[in-house]
KETIKE-851329 format. One record per residue (C-alpha): residue number from 0; residue in one letter; x negated, y negated, z negated. Coordinates in nm, 4 decimals, padded with zeros to 6 digits. Layout:
BEGIN
MARKOL     i   aa       east      north         up
MARKOL   NUM    A          X          Y          Z
...
This chain:
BEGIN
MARKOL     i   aa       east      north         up
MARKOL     0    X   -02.3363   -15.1379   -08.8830
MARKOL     1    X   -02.4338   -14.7821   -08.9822
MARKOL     2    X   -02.4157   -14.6579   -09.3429
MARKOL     3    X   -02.5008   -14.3073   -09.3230
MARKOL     4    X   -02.8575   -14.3891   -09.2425
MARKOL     5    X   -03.1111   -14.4188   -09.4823
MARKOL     6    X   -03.3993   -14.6443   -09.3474
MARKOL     7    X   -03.7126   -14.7020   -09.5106
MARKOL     8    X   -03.9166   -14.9888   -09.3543
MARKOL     9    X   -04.2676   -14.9679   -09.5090
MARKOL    10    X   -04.5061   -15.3152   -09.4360
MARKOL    11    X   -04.8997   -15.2768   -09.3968
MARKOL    12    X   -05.1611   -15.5380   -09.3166
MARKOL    13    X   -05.1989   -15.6895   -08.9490
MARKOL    14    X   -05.0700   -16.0231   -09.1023
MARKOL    15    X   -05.0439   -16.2102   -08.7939
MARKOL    16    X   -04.7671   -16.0056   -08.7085
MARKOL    17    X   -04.5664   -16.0186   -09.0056
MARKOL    18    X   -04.3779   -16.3318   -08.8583
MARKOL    19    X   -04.1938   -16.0345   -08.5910
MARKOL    20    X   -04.2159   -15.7815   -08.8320
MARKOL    21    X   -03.9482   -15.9918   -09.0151
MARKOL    22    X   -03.7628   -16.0555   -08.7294
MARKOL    23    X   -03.7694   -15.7294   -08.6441
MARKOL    24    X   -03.6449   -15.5825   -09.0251
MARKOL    25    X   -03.3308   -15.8617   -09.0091
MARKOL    26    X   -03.2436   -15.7057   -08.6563
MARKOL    27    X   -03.2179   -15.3733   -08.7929
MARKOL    28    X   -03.0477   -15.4820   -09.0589
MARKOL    29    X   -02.7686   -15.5818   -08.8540
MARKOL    30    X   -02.7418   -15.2236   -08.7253
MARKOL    31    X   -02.8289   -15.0009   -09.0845
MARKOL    32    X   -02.6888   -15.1456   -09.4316
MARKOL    33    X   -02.9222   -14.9084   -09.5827
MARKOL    34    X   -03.3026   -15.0551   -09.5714
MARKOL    35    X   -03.5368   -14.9551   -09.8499
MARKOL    36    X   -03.8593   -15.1981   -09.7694
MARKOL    37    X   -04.1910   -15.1181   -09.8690
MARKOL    38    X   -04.5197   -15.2553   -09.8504
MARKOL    39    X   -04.8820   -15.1626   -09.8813
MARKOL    40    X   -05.0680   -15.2638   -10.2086
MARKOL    41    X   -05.2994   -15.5041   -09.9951
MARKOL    42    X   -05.0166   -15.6731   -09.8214
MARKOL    43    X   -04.8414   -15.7359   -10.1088
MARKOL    44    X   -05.1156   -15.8927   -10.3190
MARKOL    45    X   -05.2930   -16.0890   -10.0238
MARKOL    46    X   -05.2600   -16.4610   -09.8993
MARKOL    47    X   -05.3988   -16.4945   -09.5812
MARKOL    48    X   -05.3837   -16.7918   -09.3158
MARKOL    49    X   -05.0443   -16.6290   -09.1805
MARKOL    50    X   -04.9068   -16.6064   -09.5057
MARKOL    51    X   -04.8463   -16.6005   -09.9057
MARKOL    52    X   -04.8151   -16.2183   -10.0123
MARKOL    53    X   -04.5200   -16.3616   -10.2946
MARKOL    54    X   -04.3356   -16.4957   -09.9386
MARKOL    55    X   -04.3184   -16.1856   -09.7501
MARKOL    56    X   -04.1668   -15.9838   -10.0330
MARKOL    57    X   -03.8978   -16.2229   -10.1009
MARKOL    58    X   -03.8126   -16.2444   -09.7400
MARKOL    59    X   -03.8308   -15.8682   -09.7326
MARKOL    60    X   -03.6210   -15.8164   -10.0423
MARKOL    61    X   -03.3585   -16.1086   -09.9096
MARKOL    62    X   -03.3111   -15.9929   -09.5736
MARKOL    63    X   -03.2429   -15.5698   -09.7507
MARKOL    64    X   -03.0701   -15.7016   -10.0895
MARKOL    65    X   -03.3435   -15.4021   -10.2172
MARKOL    66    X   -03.6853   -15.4462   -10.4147
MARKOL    67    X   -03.9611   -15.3613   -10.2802
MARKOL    68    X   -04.1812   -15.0774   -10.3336
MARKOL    69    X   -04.5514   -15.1536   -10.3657
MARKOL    70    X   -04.7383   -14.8570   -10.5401
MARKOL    71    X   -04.7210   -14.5212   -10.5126
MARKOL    72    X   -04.5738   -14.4587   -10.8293
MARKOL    73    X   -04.2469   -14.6213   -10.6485
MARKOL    74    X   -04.3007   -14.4559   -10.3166
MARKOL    75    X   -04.3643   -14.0833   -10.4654
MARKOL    76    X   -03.9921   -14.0029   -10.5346
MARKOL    77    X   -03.9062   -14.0668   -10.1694
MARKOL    78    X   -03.9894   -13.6586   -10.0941
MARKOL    79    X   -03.8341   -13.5273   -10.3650
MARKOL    80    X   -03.5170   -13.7494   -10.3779
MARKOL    81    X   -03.4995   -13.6957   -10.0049
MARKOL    82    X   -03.4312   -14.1129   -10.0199
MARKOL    83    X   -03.4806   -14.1433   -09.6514
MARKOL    84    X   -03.3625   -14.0362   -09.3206
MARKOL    85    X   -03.6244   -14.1950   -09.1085
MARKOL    86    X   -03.9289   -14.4132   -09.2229
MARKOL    87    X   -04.0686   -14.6898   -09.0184
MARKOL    88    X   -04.4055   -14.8053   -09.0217
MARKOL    89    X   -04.4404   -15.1560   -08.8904
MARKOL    90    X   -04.7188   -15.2632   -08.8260
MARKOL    91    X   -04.8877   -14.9581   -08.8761
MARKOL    92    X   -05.2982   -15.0761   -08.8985
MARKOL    93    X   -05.5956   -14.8472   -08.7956
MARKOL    94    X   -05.6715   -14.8197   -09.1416
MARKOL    95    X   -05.3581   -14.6881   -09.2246
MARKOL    96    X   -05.3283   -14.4943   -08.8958
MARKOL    97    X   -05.6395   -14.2911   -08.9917
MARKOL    98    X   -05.4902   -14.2216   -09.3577
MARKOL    99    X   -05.1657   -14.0847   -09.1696
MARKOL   100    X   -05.4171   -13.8648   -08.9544
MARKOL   101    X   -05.6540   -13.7159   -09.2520
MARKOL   102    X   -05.3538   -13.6724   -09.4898
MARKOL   103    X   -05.4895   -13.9519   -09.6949
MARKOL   104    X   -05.2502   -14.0825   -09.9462
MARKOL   105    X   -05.4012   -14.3167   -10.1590
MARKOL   106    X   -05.1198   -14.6577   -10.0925
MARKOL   107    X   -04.7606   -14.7116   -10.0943
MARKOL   108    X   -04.7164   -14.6756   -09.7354
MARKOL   109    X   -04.9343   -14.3739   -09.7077
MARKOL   110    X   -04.7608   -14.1815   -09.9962
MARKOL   111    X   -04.4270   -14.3272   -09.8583
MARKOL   112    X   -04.4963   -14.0903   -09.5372
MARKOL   113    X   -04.6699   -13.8125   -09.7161
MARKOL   114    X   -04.2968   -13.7962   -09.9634
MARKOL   115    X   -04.0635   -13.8430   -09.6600
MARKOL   116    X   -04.2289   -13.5633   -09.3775
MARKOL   117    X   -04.2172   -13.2872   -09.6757
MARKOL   118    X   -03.8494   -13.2969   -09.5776
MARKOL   119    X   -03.9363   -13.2615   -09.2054
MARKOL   120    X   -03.7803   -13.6217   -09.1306
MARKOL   121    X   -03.8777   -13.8719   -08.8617
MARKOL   122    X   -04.1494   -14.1612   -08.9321
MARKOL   123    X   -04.1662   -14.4034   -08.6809
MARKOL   124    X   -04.5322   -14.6049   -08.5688
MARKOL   125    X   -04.5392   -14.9523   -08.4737
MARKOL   126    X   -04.9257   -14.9763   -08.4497
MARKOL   127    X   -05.1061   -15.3037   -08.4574
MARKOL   128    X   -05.4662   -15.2209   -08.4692
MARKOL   129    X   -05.7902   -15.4562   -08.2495
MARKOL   130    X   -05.9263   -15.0915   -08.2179
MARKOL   131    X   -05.6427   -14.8935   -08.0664
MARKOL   132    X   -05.8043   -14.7992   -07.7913
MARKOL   133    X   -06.1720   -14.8026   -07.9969
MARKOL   134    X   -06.2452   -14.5786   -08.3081
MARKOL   135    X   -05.8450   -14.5371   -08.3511
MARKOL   136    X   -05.7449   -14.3831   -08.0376
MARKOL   137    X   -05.8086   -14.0380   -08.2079
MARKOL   138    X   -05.5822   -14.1509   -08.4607
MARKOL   139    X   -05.3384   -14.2432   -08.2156
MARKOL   140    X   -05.3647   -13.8824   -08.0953
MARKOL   141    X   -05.4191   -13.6990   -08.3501
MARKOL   142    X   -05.0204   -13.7891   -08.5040
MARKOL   143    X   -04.8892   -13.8192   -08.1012
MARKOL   144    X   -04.9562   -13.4315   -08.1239
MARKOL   145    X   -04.7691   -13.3846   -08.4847
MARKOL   146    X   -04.4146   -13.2948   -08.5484
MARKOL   147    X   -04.2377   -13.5875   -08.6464
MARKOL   148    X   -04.4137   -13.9002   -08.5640
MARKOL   149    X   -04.2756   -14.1031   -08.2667
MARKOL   150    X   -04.4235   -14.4034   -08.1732
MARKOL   151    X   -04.2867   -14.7693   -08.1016
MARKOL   152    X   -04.3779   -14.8093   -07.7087
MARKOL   153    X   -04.7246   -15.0131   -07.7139
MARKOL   154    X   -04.9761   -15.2120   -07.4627
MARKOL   155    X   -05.2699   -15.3889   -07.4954
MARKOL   156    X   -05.1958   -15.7294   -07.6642
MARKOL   157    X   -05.5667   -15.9136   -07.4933
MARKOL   158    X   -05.6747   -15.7037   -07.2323
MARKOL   159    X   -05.9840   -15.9398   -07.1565
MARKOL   160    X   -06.0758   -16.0769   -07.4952
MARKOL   161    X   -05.9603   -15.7960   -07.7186
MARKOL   162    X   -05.9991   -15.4832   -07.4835
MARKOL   163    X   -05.9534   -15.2309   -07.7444
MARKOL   164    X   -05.6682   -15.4015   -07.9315
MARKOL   165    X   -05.2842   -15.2647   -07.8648
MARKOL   166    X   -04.9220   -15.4105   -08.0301
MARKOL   167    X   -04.6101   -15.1988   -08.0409
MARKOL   168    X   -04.3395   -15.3750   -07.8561
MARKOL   169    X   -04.1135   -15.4558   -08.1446
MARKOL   170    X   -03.8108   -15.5574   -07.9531
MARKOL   171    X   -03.8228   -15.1866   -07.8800
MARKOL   172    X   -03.7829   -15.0567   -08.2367
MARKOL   173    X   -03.3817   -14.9906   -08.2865
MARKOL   174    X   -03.4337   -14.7812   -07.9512
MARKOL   175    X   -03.7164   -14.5858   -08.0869
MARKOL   176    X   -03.5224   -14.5116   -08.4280
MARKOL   177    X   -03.2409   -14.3899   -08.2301
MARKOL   178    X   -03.4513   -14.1485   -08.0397
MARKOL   179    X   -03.6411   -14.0454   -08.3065
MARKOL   180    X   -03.3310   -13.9534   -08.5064
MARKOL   181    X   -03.2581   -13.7399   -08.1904
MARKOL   182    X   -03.5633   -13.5996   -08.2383
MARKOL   183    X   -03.7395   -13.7388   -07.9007
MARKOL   184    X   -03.9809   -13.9810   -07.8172
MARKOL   185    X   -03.9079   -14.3016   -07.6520
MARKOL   186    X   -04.0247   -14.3755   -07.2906
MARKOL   187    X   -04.2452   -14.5028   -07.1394
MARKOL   188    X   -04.4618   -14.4811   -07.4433
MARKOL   189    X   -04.7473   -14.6793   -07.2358
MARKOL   190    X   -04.6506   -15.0203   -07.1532
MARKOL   191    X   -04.8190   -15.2861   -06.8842
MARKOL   192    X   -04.9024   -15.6163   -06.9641
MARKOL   193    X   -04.6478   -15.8390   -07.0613
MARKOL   194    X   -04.5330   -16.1180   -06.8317
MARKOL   195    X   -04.6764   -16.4365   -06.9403
């Protein structure tokens, strides 16, 4: 387990994947003692079908020993403490996405990013969003053109019912850290369909 990394792990919406998202946090938890979790106002405050918002910041404070950050108040000192050496986003929604892309800072997550790339350090995009290949594929390009975003390898999730909609792959999230601390993109960014 590392302890010279300083991970921030910062939650948004998409709350049917919040089930792997926590999966995904206790994995890299195993490989960084330092996790500072984060989520966004909304999905810290909303109960939805998939979930009660008081349930996913206990598990997210349990599984990092850390409390939470859920307003920008909180997530403002990241930049100036330099608190983080890499910031993931996951999921990342289109909403959010488009925030990253205009320089909009008006959440947790959002000011989170804003703090942490004034110190020119990685932030890393697990994107979850129905219109990823819609209205938020000029999102998706807009930051795939910045310096320091990388993004979790993604494919479409529903090719025939949702054909807009792409998931990151978050089994491939401790490999896209490591190459993002490296300063490189992981590859292939574009994934197939997944076997069923």
């Amino acid at each position: 387990m590392r302890d010279d990394i300083q991970v921030g792990f910062a939650v948004c919406g998409s709350f049917c994947t919040h089930r792997q998202v926590l999966d995904a946090l206790t994995e890299l938890r195993e490989l960084y003692k330092n996790i500072l979790p984060i989520a966004s106002d909304f999905s810290a405050k909303t109960n939805t079908r998939f979930g009660r918002a008081e349930d996913l910041i206990w598990e997210m404070e349990r599984i990092t020993g850390r409390n939470v950050i859920s307003n920008i108040q909180g997530a403002e000192p990241i930049g100036p403490q330099k608190l983080l050496d890499i910031l993931v986003i996951a999921p990342c929604t289109g909403n959010t996405l488009a925030k990253l892309a205009t320089g909009v800072a008006d959440t947790s997550v959002t000011m989170a990013a804003k703090a942490h790339l004034r110190n020119g350090r990685p932030v890393v995009v697990a994107i979850s969003t129905n219109d990823g290949l819609g209205t938020a594929a000029k999102n998706i390009g807009e930051l795939l053109n910045r310096k320091n975003y990388y993004f979790v390898p993604f494919r479409q999730d529903d090719p025939n019912g949702k054909p807009t909609s792409v998931v990151a792959d978050l089994r491939q999230l401790p490999e896209t850290i490591a190459a993002a601390l490296e300063g490189r993109q992981l590859q292939p960014l574009l994934l197939g369909p997944e076997a069923r």
